[in-house]
Jmol script that loads the backbone (N, CA, C; Angstrom):
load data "model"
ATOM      1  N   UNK A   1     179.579  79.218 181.830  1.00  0.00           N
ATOM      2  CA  UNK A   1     180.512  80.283 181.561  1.00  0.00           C
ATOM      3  C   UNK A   1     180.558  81.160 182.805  1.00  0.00           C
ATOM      4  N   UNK A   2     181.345  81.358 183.411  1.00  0.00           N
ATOM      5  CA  UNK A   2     181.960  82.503 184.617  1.00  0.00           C
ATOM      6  C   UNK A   2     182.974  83.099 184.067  1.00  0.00           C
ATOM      7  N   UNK A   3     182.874  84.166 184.274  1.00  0.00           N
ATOM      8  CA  UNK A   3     183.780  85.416 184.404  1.00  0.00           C
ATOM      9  C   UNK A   3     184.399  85.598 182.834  1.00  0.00           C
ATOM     10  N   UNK A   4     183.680  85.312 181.711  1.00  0.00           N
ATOM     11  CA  UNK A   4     183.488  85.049 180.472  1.00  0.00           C
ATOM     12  C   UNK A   4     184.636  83.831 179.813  1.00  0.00           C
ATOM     13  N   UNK A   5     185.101  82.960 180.888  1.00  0.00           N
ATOM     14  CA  UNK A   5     185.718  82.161 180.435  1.00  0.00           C
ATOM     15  C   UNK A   5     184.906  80.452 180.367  1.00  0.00           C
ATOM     16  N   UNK A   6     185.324  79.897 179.362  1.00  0.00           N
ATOM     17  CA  UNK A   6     184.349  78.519 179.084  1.00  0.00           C
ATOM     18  C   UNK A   6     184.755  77.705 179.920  1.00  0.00           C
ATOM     19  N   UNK A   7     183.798  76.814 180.332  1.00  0.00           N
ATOM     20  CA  UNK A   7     184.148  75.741 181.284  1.00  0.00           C
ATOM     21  C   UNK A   7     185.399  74.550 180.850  1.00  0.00           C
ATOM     22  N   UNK A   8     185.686  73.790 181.613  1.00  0.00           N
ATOM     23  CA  UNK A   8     186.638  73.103 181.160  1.00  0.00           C
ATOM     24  C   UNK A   8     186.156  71.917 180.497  1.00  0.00           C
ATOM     25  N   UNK A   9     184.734  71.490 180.725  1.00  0.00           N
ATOM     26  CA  UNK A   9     184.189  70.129 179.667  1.00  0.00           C
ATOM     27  C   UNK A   9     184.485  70.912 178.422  1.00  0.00           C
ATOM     28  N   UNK A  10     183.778  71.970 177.943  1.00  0.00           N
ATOM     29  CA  UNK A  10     183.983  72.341 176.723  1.00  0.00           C
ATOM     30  C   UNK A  10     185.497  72.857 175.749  1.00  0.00           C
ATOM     31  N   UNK A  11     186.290  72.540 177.063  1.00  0.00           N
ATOM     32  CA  UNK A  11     187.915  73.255 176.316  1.00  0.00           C
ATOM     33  C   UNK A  11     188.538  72.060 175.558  1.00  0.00           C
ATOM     34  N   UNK A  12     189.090  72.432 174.137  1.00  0.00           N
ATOM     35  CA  UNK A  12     189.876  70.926 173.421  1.00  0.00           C
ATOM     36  C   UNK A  12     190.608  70.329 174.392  1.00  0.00           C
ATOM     37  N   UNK A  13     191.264  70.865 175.093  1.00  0.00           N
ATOM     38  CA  UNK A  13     192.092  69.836 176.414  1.00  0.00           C
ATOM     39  C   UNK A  13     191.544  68.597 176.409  1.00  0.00           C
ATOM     40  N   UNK A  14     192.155  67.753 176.182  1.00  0.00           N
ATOM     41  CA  UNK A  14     191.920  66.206 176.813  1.00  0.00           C
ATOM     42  C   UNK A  14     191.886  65.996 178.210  1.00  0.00           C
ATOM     43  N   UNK A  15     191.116  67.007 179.264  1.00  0.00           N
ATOM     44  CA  UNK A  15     191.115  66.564 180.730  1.00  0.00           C
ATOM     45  C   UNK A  15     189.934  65.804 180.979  1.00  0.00           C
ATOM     46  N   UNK A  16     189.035  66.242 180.377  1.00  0.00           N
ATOM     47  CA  UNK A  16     187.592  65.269 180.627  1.00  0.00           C
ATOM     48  C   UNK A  16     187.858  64.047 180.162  1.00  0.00           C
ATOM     49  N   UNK A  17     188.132  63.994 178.874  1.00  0.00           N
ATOM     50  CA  UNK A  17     188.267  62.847 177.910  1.00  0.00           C
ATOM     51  C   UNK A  17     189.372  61.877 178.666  1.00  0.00           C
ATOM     52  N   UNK A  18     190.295  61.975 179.035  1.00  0.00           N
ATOM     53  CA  UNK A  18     191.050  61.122 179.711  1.00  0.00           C
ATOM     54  C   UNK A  18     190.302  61.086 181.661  1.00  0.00           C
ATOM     55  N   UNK A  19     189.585  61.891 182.096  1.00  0.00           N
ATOM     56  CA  UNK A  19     189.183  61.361 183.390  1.00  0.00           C
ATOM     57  C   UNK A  19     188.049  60.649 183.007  1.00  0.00           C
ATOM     58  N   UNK A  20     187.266  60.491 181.836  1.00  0.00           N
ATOM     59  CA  UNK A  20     185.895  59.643 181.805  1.00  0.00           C
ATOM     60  C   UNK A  20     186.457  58.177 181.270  1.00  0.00           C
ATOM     61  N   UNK A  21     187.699  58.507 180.624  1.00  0.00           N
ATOM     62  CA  UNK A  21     188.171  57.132 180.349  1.00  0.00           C
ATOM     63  C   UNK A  21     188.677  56.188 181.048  1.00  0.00           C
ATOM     64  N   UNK A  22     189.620  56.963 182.087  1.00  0.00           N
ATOM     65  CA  UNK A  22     189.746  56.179 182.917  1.00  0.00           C
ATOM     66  C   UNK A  22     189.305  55.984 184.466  1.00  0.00           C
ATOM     67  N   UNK A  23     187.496  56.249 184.859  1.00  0.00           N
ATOM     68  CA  UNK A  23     186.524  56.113 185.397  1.00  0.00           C
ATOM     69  C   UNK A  23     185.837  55.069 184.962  1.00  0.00           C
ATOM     70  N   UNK A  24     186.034  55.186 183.188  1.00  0.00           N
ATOM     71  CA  UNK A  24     185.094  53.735 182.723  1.00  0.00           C
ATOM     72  C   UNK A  24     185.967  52.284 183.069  1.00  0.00           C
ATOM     73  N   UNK A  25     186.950  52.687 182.248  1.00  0.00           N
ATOM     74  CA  UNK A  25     187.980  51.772 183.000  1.00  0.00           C
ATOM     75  C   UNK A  25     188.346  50.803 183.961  1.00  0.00           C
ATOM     76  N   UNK A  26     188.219  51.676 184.988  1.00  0.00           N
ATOM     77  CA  UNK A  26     188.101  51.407 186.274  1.00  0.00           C
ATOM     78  C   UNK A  26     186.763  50.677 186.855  1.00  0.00           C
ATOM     79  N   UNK A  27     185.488  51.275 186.189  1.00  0.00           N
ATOM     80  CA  UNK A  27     184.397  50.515 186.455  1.00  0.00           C
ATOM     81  C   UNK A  27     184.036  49.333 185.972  1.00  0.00           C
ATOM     82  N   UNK A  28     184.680  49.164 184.347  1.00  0.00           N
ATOM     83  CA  UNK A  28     184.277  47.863 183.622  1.00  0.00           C
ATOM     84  C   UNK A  28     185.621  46.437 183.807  1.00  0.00           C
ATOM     85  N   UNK A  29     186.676  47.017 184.702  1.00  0.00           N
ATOM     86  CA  UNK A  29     187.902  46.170 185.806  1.00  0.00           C
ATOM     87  C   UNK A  29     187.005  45.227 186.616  1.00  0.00           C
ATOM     88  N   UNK A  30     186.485  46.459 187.400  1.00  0.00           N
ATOM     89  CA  UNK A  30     185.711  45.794 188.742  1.00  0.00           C
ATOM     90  C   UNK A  30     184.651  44.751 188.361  1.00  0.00           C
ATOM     91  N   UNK A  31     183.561  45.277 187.504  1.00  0.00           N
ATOM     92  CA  UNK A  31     182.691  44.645 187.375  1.00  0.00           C
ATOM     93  C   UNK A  31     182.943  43.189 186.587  1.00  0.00           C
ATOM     94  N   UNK A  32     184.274  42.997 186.051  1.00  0.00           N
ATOM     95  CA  UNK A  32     184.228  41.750 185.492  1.00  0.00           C
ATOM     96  C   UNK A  32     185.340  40.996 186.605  1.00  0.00           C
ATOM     97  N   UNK A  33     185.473  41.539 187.750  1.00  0.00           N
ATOM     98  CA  UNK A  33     186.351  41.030 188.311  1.00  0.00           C
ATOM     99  C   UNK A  33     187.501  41.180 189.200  1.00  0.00           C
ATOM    100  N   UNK A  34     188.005  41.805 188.553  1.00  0.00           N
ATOM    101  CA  UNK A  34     189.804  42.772 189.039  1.00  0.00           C
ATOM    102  C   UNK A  34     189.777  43.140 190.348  1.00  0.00           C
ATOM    103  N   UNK A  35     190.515  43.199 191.045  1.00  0.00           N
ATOM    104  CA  UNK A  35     190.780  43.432 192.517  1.00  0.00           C
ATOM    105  C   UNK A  35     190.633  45.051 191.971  1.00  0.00           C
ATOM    106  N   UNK A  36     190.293  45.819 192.897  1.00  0.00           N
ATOM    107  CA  UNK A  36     190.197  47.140 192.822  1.00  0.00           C
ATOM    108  C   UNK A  36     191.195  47.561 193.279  1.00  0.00           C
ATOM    109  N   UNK A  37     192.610  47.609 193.509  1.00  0.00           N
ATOM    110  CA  UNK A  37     193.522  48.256 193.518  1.00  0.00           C
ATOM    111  C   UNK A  37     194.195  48.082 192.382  1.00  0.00           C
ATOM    112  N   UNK A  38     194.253  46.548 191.706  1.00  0.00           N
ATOM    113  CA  UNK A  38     194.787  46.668 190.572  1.00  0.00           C
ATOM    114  C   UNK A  38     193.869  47.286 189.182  1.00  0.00           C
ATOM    115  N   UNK A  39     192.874  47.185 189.277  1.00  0.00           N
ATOM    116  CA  UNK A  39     191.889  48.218 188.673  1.00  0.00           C
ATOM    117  C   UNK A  39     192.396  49.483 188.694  1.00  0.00           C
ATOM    118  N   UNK A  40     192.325  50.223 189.874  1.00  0.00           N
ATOM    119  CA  UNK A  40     192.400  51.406 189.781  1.00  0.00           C
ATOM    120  C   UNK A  40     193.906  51.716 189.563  1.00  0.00           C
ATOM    121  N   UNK A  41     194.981  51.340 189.565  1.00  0.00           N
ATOM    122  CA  UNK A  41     196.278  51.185 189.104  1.00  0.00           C
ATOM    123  C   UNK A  41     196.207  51.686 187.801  1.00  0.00           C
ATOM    124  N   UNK A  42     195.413  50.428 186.906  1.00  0.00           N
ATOM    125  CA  UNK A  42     195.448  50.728 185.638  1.00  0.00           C
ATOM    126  C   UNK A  42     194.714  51.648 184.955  1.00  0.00           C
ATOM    127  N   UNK A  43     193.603  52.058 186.212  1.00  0.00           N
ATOM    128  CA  UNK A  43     193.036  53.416 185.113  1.00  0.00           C
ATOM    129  C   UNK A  43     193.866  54.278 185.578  1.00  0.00           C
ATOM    130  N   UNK A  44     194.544  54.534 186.828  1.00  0.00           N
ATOM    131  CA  UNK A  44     195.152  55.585 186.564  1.00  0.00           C
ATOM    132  C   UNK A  44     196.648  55.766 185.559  1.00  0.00           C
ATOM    133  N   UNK A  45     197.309  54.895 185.686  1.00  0.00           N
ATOM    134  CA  UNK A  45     198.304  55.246 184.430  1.00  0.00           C
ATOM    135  C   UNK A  45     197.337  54.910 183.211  1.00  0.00           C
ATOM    136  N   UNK A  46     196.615  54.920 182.739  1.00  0.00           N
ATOM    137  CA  UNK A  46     195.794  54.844 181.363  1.00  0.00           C
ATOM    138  C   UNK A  46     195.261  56.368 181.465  1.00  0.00           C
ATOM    139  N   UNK A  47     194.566  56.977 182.442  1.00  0.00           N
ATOM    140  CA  UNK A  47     194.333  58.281 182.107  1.00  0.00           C
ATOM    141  C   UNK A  47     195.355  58.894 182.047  1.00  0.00           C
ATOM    142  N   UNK A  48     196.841  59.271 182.743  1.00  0.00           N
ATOM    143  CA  UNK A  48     197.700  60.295 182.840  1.00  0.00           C
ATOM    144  C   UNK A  48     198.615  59.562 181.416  1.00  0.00           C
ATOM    145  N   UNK A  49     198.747  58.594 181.054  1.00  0.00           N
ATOM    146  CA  UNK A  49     199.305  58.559 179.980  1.00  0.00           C
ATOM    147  C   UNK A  49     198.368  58.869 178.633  1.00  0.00           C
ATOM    148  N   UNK A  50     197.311  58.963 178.589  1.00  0.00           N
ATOM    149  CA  UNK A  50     196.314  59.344 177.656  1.00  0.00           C
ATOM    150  C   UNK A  50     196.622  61.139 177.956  1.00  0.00           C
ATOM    151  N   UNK A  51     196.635  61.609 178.595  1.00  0.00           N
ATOM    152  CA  UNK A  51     196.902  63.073 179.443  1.00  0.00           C
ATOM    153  C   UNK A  51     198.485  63.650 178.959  1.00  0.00           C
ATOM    154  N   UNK A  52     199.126  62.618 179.168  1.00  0.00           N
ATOM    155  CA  UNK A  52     200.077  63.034 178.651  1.00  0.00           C
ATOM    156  C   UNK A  52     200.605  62.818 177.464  1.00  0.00           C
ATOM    157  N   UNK A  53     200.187  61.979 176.605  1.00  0.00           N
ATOM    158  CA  UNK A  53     200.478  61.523 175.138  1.00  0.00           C
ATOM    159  C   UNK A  53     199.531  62.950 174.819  1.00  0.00           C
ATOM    160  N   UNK A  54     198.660  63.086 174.655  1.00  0.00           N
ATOM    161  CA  UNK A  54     197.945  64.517 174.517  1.00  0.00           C
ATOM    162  C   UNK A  54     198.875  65.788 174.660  1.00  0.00           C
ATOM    163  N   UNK A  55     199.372  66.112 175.913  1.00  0.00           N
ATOM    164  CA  UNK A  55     200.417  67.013 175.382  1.00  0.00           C
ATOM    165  C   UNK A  55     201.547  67.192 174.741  1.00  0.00           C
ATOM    166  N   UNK A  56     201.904  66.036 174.956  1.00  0.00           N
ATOM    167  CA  UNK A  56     203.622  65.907 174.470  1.00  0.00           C
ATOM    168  C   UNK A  56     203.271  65.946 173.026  1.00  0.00           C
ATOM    169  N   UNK A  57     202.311  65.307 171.965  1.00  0.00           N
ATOM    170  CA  UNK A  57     201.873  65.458 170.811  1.00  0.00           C
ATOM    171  C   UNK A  57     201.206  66.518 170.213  1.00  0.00           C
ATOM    172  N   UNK A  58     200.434  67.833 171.302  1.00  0.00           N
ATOM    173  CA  UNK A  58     199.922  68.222 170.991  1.00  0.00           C
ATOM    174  C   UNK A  58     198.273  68.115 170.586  1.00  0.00           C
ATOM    175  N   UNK A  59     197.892  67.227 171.035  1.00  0.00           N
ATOM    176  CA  UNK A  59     196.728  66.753 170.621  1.00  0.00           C
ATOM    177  C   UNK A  59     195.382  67.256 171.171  1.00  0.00           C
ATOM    178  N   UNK A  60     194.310  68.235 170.652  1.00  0.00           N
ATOM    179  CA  UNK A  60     193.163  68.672 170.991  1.00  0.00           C
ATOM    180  C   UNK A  60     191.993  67.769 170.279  1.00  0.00           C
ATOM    181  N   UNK A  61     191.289  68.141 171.141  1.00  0.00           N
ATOM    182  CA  UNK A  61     189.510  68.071 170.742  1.00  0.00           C
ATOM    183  C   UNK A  61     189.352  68.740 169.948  1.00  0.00           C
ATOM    184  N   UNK A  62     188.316  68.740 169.098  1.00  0.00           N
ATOM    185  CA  UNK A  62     187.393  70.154 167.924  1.00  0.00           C
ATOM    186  C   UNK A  62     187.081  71.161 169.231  1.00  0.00           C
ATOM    187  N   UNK A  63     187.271  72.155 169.270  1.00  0.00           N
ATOM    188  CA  UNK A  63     186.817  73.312 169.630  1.00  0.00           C
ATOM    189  C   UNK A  63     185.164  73.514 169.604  1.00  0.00           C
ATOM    190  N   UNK A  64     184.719  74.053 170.790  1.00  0.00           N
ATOM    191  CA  UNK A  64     183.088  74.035 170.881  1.00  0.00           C
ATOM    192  C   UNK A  64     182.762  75.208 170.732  1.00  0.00           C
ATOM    193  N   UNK A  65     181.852  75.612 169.779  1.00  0.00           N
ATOM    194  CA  UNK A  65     181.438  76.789 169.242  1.00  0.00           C
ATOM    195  C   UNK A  65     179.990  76.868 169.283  1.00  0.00           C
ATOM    196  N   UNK A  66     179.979  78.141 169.612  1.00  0.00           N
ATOM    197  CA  UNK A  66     178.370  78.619 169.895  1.00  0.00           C
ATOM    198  C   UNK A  66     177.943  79.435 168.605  1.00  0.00           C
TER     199      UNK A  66
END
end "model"
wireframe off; spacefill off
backbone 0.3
color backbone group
């Protein structure tokens, strides 16, 4: 917490949740194979469309409460 605002892991935003997804993504491409550009291709439209299906729907996390 800085400046009494919560960090961004803990905000419902889907920003973590779509960058860890498509990090895993990207790692479990490579490791079975995938050229790493086309790997990383697909995590990245898999995170920004996960990113963006999230807003356009509206869609949060549970809220983290202390």
């Amino acid at each position: 917490m800085l400046a009494g605002l919560p960090s961004i892991v803990v905000r419902p935003e889907l920003y973590v949740t779509a960058a860890a997804l498509a990090a895993g993504l990207y790692v479990g491409l490579d490791a079975i194979g995938v050229s790493p550009i086309l790997a990383g291709g697909i995590a990245v439209v898999t995170g920004f469309g996960l990113r963006g299906y999230a807003i356009r729907h509206k869609i949060d996390l549970p809220a983290y409460r202390r």
